[in-house]
C-alpha positions in Angstrom: 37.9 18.1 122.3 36.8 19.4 125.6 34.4 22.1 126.7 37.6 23.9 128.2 39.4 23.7 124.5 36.3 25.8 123.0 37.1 29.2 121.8 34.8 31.6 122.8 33.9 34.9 120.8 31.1 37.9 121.5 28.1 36.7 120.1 27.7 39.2 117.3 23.6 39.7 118.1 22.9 38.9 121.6 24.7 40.0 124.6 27.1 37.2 125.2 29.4 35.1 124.1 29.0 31.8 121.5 31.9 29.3 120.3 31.3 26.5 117.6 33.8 23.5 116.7 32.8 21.3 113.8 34.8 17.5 113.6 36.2 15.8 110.8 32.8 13.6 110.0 30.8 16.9 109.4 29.3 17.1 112.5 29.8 19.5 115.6 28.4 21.6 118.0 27.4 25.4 119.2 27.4 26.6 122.7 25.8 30.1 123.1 25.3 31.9 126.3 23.2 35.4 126.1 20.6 37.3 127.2 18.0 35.3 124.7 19.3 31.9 125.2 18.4 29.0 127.6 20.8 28.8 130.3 21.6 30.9 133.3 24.9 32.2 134.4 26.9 28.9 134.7 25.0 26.9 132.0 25.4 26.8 127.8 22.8 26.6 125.1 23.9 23.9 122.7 23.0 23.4 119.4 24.2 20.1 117.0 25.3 21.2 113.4 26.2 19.5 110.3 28.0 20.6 107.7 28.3 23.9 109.6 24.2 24.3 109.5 21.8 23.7 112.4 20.7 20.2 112.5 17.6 19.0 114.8 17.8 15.3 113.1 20.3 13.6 115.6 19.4 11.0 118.3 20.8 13.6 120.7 18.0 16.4 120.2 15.3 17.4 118.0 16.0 20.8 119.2 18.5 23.3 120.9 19.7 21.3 124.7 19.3 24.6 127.6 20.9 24.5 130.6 24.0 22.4 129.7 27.0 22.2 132.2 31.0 22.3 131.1 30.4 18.5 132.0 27.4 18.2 130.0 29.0 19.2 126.9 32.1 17.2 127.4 29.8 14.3 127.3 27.9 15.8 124.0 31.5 16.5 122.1 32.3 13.1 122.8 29.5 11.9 121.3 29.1 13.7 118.2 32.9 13.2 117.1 32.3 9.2 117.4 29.6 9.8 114.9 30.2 8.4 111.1 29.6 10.8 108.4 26.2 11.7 107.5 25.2 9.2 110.1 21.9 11.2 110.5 
């Protein structure tokens, strides 16, 4: 999974646009960018689920990453896929 293979959708609240993609071991990832998040025009809010809820227990964050490049995330989906189930 790349950044570039994330589908993209209106956000359905904020002005702008979010995609989610969730792996096999549970685990995935949000990228938001809107009005209310933190990024700027050519950056993504990221967020780590599990089990398609929020999760801030990962080695990765405690919270929501701002400012997060295409490259960033590429880097953060290849992380979190590697992960075992209910690693954390």
């Amino acid at each position: 999974m790349t950044f570039n293979e994330l589908k993209f959708r209106p956000h359905k609240i904020y002005c702008g646009i979010i995609a989610a993609h969730e792996f096999p071991n549970g685990y995935g990832i949000s990228v938001v960018n809107t009005d209310f998040s933190y990024n700027d025009k050519d950056t993504y809010e990221v967020a780590i689920t599990h089990n398609g809820q929020l999760t801030y227990n990962t080695p990765i964050t405690k919270d929501v990453l701002g400012f997060q490049t295409p490259k960033d995330i590429n880097a953060l989906l290849d992380t979190i896929e590697e992960w075992s189930p209910n690693q954390y």
